[in-house]
ROMAR-440903 format. One line per 10 residues: number of its first residue (from 1); for each residue x, y, z of N, C-alpha, C. Coordinates in steps of 0.05 Angstrom, whole numbers. Each point is the difference from the previous one (the first is absolute). Layout:
<kezas>
NUM> X:Y:Z:X:Y:Z:X:Y:Z | ...
</kezas>
This chain:
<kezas>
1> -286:-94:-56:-14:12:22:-29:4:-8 | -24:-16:11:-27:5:-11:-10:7:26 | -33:11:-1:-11:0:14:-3:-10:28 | -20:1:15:-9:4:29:2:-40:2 | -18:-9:-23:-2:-34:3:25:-1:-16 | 17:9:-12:21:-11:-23:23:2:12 | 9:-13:18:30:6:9:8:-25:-18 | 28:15:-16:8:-14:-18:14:-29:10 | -4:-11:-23:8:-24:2:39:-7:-7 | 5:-21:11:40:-3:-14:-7:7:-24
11> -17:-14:-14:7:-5:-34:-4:33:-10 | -8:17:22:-6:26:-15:30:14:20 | 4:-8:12:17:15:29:34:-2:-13 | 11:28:3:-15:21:9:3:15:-43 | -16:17:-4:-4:5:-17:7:29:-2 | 25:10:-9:10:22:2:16:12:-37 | -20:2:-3:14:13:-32:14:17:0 | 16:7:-13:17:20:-13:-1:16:-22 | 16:9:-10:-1:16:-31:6:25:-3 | -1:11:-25:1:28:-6:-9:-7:-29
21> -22:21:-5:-10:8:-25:-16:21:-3 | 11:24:-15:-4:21:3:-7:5:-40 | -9:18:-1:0:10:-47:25:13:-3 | 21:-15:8:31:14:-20:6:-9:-6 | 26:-7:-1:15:-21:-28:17:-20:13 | -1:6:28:8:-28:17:-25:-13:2 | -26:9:7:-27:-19:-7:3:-15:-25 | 3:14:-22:-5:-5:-29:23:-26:-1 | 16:-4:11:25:-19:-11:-10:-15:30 | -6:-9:19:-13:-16:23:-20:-9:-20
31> -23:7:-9:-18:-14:-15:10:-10:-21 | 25:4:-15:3:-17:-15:18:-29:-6 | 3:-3:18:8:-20:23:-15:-25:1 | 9:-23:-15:-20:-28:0:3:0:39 | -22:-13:14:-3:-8:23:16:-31:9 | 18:8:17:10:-29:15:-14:-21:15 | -41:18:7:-10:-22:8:-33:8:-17 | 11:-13:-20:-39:-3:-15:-20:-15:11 | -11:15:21:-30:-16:9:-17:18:-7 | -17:-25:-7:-23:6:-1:-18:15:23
41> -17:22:0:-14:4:18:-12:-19:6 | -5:2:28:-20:-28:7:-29:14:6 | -24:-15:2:-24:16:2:-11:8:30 | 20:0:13:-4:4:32:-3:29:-3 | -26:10:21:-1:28:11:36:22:0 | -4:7:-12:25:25:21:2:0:17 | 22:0:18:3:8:24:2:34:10 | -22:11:13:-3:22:2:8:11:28 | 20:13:-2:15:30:19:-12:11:12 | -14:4:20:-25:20:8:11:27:11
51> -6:18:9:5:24:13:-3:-17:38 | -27:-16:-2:-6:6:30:11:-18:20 | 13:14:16:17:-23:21:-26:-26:17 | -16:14:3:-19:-19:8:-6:-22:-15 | 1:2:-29:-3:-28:-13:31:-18:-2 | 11:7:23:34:-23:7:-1:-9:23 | -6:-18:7:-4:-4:31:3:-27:12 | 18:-7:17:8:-29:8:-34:-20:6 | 8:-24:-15:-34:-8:10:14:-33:-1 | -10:-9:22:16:-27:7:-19:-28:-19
61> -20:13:-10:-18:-29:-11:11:7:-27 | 20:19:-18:18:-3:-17:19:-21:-5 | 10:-12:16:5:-29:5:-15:-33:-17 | -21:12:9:-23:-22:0:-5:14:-39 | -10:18:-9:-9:14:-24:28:-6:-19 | 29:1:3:16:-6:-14:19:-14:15 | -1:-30:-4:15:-19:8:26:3:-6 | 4:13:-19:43:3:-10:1:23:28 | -11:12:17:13:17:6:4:-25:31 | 34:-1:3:8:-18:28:-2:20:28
71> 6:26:-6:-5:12:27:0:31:-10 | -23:8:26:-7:32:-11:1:7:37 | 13:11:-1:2:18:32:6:28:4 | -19:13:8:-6:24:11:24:8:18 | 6:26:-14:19:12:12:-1:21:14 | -30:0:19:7:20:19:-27:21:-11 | -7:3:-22:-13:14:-16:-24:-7:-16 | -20:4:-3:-21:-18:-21:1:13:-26 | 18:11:-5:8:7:-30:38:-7:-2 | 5:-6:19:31:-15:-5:2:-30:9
81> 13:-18:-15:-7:-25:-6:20:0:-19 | 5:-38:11:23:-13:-15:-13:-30:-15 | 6:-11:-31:-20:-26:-10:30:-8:-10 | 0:-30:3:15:-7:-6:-4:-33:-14 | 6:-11:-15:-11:-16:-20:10:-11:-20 | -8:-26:-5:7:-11:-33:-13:-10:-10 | 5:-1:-22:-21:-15:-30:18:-16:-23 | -12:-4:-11:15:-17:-24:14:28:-18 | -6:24:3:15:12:-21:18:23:23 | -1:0:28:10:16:17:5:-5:27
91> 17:14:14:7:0:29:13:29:6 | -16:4:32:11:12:12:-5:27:12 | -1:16:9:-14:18:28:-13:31:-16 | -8:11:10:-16:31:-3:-6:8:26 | 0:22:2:6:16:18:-14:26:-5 | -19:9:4:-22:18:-9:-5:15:22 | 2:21:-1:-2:36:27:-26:14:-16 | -15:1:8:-17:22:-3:12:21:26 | 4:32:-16:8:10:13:-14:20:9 | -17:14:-24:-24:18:-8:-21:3:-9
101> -15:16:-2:-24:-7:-18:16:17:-30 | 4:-27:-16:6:5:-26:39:2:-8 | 12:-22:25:33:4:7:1:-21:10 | 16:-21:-12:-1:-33:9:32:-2:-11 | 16:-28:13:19:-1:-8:3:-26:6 | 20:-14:-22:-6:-32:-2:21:-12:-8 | 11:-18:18:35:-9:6:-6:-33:-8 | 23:-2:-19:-10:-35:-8:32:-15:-11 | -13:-20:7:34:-27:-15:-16:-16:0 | 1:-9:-37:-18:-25:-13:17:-9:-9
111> -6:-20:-15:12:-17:-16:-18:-6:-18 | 8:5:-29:-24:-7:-23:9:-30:-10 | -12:-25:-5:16:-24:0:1:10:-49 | -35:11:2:0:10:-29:-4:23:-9 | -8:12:-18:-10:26:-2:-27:6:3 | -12:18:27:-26:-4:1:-5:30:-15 | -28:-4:-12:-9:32:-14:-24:0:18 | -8:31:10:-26:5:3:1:25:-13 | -35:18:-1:-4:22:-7:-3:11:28 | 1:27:-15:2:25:34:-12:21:-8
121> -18:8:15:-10:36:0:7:8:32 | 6:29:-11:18:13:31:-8:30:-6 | -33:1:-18:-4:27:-10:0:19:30 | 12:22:-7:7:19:26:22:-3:18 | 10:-19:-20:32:-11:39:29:12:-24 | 13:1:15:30:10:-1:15:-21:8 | 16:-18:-16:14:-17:13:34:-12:-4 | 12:1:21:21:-1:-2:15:-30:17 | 11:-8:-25:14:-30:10:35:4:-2 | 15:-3:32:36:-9:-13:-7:-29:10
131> 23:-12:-12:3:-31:0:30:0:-10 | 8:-21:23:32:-3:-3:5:-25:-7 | -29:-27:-10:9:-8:-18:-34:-10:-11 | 0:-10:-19:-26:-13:-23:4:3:-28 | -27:-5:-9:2:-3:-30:-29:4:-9 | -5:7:-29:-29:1:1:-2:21:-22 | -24:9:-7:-14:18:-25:-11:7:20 | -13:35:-15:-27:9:0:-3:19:-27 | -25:-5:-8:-7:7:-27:-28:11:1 | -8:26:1:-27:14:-9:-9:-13:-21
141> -29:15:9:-22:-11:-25:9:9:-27 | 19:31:3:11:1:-26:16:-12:-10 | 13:-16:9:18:-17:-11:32:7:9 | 5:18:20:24:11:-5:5:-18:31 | 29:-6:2:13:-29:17:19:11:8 | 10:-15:23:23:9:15:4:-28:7 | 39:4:-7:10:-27:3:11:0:30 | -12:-26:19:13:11:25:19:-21:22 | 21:4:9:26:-31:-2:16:16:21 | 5:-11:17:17:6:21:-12:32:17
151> 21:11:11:-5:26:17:-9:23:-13 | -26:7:13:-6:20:-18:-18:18:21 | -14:25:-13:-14:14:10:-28:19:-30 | -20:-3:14:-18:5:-15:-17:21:1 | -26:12:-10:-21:16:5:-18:-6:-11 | -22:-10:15:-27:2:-26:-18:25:2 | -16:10:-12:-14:20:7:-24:-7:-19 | -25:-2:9:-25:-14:-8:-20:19:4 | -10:23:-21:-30:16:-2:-20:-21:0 | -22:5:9:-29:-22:-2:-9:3:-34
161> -2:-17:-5:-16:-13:-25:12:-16:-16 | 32:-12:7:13:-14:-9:-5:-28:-5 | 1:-15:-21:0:-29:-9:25:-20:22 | -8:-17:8:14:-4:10:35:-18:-5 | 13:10:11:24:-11:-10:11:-30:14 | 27:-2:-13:1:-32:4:27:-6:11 | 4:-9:24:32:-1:20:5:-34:5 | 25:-8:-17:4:-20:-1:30:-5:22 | -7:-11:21:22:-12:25:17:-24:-8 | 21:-8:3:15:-14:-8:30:-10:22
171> 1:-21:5:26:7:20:5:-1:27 | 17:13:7:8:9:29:-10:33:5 | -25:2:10:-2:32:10:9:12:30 | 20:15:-3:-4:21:32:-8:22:-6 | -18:9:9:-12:31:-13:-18:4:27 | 2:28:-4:-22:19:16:-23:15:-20 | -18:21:0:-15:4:-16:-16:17:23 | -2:20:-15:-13:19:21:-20:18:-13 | -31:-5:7:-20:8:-14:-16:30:10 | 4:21:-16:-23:31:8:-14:6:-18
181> -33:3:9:-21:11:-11:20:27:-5 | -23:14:-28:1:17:-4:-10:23:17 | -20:-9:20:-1:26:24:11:-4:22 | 14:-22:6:19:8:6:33:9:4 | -3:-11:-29:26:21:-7:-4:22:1 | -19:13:-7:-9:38:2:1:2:24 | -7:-16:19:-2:5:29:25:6:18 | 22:-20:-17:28:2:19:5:24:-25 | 5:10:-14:14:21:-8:-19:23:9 | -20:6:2:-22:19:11:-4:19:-19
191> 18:28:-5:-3:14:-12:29:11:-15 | 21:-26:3:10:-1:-10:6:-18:-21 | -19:-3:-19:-3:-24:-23:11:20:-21 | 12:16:0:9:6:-25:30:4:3 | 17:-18:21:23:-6:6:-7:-31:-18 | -14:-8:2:-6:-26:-22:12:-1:-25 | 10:-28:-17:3:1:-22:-17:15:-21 | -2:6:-15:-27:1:-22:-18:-15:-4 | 8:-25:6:-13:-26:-5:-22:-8:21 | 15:5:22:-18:-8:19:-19:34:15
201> 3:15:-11:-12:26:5:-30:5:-27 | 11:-21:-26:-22:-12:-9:-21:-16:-1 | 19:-27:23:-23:-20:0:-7:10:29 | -1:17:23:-16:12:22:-19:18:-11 | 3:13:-25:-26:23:-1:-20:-16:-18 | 4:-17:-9:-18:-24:-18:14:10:-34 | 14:2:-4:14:7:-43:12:-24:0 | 8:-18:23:21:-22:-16:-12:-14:-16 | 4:-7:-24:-26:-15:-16:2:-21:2 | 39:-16:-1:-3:-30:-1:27:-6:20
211> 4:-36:1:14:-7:16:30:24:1 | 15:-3:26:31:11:-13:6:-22:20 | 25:-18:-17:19:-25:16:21:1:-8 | 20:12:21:22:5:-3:27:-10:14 | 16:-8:-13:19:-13:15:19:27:17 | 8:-3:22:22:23:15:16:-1:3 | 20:8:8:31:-2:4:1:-10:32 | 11:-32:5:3:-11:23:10:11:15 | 4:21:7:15:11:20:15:-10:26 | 17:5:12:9:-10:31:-19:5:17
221> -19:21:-5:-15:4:29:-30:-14:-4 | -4:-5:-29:-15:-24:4:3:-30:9 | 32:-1:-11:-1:-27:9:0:-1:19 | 12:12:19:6:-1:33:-31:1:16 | -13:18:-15:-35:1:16:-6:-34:-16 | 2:-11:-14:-8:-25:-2:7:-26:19 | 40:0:10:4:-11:22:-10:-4:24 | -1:39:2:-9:6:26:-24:-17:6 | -23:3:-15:-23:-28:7:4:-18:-11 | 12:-11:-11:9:-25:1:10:-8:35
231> 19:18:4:17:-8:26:-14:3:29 | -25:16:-7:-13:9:34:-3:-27:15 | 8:4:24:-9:-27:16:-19:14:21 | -21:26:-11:-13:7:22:-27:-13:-1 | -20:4:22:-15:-1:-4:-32:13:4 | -22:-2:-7:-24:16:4:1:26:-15 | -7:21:22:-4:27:1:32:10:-14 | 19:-7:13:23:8:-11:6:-3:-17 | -8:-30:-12:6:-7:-28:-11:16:-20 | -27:-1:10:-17:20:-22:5:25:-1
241> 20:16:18:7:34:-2:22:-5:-26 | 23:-24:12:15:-2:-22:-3:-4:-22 | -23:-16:-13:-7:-3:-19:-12:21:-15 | -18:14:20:4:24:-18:18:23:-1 | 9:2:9:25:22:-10:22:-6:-15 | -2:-34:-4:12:-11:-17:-11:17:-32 | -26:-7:3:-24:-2:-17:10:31:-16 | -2:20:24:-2:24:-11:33:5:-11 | 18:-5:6:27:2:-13:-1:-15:-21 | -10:-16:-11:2:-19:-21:-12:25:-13
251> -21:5:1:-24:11:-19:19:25:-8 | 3:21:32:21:27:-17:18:-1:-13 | 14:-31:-4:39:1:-10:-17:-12:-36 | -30:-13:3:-1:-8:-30:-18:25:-16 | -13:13:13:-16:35:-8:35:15:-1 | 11:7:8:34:6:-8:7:-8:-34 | 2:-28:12:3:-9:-27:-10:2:-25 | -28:2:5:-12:9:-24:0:16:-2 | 5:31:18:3:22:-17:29:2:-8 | 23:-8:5:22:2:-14:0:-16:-25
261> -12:-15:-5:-4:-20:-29:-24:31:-12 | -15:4:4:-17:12:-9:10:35:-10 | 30:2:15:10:24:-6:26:-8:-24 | 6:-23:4:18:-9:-19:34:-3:9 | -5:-2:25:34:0:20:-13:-19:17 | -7:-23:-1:-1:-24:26:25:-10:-3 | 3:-4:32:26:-8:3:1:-33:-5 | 23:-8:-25:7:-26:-8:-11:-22:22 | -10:-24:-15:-13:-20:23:23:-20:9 | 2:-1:20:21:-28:4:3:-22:-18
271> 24:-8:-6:-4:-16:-24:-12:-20:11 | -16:-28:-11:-2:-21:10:11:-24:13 | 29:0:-23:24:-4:17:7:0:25 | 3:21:2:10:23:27:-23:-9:26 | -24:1:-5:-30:-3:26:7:-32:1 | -4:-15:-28:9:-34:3:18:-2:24 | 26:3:-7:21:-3:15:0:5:31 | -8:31:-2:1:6:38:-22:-22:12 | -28:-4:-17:-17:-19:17:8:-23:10 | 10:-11:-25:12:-32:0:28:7:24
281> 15:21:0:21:0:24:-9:6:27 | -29:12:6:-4:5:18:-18:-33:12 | -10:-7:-11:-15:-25:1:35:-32:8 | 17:12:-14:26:-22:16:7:4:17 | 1:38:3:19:5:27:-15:-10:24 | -38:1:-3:-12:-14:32:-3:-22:1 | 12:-13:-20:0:-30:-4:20:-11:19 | 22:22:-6:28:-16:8:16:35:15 | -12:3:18:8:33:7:24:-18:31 | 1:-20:9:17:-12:20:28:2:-11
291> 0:-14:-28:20:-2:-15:-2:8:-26 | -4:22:-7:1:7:-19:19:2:-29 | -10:2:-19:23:1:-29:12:10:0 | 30:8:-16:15:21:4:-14:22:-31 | 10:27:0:-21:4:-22:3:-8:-24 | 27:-1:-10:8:-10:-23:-21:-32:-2 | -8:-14:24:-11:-21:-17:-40:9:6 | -2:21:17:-21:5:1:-15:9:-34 | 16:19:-9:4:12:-17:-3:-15:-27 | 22:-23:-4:-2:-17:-23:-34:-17:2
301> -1:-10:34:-28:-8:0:-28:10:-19 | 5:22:2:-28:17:-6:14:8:-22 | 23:-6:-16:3:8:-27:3:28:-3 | 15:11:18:10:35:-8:30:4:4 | 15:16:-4:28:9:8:-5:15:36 | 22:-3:9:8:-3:41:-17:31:-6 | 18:23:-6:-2:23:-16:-32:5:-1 | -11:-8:-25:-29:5:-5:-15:-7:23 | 0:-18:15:-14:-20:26:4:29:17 | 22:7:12:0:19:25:-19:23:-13
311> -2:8:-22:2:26:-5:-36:-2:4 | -7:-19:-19:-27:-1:3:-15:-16:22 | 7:-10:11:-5:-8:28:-1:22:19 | 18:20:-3:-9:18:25:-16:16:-16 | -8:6:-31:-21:17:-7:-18:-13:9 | -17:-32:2:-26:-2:0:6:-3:33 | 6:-8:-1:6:-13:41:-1:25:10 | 17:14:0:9:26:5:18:-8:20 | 13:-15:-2:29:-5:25:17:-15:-16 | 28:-12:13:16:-22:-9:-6:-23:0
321> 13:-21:-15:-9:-29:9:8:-5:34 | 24:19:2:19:-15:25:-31:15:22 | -9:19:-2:-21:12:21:-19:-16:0 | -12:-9:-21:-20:-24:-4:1:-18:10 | 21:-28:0:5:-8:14:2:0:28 | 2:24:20:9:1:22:-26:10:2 | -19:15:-11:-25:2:8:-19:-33:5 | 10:-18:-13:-12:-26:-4:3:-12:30 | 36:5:-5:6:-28:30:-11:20:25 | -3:34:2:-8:16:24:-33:-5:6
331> -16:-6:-22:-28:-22:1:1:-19:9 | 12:-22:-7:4:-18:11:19:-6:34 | 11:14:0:18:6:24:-34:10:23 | -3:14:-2:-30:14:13:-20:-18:7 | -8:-18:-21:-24:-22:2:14:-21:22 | 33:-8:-2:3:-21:18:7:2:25 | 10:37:10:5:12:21:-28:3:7 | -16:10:1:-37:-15:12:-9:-17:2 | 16:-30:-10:-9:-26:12:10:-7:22 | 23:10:13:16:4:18:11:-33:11
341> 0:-14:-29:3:-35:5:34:0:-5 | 16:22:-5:26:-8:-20:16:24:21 | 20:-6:-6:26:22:17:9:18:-30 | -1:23:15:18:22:-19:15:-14:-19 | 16:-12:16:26:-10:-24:-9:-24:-24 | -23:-17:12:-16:-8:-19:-14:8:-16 | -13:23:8:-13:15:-26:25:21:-24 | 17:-2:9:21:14:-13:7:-23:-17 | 14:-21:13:-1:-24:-36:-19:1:-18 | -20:-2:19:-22:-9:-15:-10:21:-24
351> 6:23:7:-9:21:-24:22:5:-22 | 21:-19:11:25:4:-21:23:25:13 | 3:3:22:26:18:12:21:-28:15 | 27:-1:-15:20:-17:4:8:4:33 | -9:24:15:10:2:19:-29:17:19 | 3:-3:27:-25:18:14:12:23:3 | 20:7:3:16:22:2:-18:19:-26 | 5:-8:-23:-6:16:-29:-36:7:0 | -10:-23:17:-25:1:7:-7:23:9 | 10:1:23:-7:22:22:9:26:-20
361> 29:-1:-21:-4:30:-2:-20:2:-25 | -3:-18:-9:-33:11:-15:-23:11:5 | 0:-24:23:-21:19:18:-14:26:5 | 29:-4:24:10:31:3:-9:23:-27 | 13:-3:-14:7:14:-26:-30:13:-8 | -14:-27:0:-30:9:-18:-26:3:25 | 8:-9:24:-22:10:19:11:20:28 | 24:2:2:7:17:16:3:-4:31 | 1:-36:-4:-4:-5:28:12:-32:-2 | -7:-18:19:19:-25:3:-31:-21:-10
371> 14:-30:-5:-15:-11:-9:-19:-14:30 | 8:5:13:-6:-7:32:-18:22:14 | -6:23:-11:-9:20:-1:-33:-9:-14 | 10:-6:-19:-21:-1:-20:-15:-25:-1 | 5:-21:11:-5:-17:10:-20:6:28 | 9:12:18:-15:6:26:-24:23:-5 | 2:19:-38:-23:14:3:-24:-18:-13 | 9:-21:-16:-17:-17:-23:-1:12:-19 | 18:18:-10:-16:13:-22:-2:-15:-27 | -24:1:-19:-12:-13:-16:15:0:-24
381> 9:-26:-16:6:9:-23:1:13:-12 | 18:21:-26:-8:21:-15:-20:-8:-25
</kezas>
């Protein structure tokens, strides 16, 4: 994310670091840690974080200024905007909300073909990335690294006068990343900043001296705020309310987190395992939600026991597979009842019900009314 002329390019897109490194003795053993991707710094500028929403702003001769970028379209907003792009070392979309002055939030799925490194200054921002899948480093100027591979959840916290640090992308990224000045973080807590960690009740009065990058416990209610935009099919004005309240639930469930790590009782992080698995099962079941797996083979799919699969599937999901599913084909059931090209009983095969009979009582069941009903109001996909 650069400047007013710098809308990033694929080969930079989207650029969402991670980490945790803090002066304890999980820092001390992270830094001592040979690196899985030794690059060299390259001598390119930093890419610099600003506070001011005005320097983010859709500008259509961006196009013309960086040729990797294939399409940049305005979403309604001149600080929300979508770039989408490839290069010899990348592919694939960003999704950038300016929400505030000094409160931006930034939704992305790349593909790294290698490992790209840049440097970053974000002196004054608070930043928080979950990602349900990627790979990648970030390593301060002091040297202290965070190894980072599959589902995770992060914090950076950046005082001004910092050297700049170094975030190496790698892979398949889905991640969100959601960026606050330091006034305005004081601004949403008001005069309640000493409900704050320590940490961050340090770096608001100006004592934080140096980076803190810390890894968090993935929680269910982060992952789910990461779906949730992943999944919006809204758009404009609406999109952008969602996005931020997305924004602000992400931010309170990872300030949570840090003060339970910071008190010494954070609650255990989902194993990797466990987040692997539900993603990769939730990513088959909309693959194949008509006819779906039975779980025993859903289950062997994604490499867990029937057992482990339910249990942690309704922790991150927060429902069953069998609900999941029927939330899929009741989406789909919706989209083809408003084309009004197919008969009831055809959209009932078609979503995977052996009979229209079973149709209708699903329906029924989950909207309270007939599919002929719902049909004659249009109502919009969920």
């Amino acid at each position: 994310m650069h400047q007013t002329n710098d809308v990033p390019s694929a080969a930079q897109l989207p650029v969402l670091p991670a980490s945790r490194a803090r002066p304890n003795r999980r820092a001390l053993v992270a830094a001592s840690r040979p690196r899985r991707f030794p690059v060299v710094a390259n001598n390119m500028p930093p890419v610099v974080l600003d506070r001011d929403i005005q320097d983010f702003v859709f500008e259509e001769d961006s196009r013309i200024t960086y040729p990797d970028i294939e399409t940049l379209t305005s979403l309604g907003d001149p600080h929300h905007f979508r770039v989408e792009g490839s290069a010899n070392q990348a592919f694939g979309y960003y999704e950038f909300c300016g929400l505030d002055e000094g409160f931006c939030a930034a939704i992305c799925e790349a593909t790294y073909l290698a490992p790209l490194a840049i440097s970053m200054v974000a002196e004054n921002m608070v930043r928080v990335r979950i990602a349900s899948d990627g790979d990648g480093e970030y390593a301060t100027a002091e040297g202290e690294l965070l190894d980072l591979k599959g589902p995770s959840a992060s914090i950076i916290i950046e005082p001004p006068g910092q050297a700049p640090a170094e975030a190496v992308s790698a892979g398949h990224h889905l991640a969100v990343e959601v960026y606050v000045h330091r006034d305005m973080l004081a601004r949403l807590y008001a005069r309640d900043d000493h409900e704050l960690p320590a940490v961050l009740q340090a770096f608001i009065t100006g004592h934080l001296q140096h980076t803190v990058a810390r890894r968090l416990p993935l929680s269910p209610q982060l992952l789910r705020a990461l779906e949730d935009l992943r999944g919006c099919a809204l758009e404009g004005r609406s999109r952008r309310l969602v996005i931020r309240s997305k924004a602000i639930e992400i931010l309170c469930h990872a300030i949570e987190a840090l003060a339970q790590d910071e008190n010494g009782d954070a609650a255990p992080e989902a194993s990797r395992l466990a987040a692997n698995g539900v993603l990769k099962a939730q990513r088959l079941l909309a693959e194949n939600f008509v006819s779906p797996p039975s779980l025993d083979h859903l289950a062997h799919e994604v490499g867990m026991s029937r057992s482990g699969l339910c249990a942690a599937f309704r922790q991150i999901v927060g429902q069953s597979v069998f609900d999941y599913v029927g939330d899929l084909r009741m989406q789909q059931a919706l989209a083809m009842l408003n084309q009004q090209d197919a008969t009831i009983a055809e959209v009932a095969y078609a979503v995977g019900y052996g009979h229209p009979s079973s149709f209708s009582v699903a329906v029924q069941r989950r909207f309270g009314t007939t599919a002929s009903e719902l049909r004659r109001r249009g109502l919009p996909p969920t």
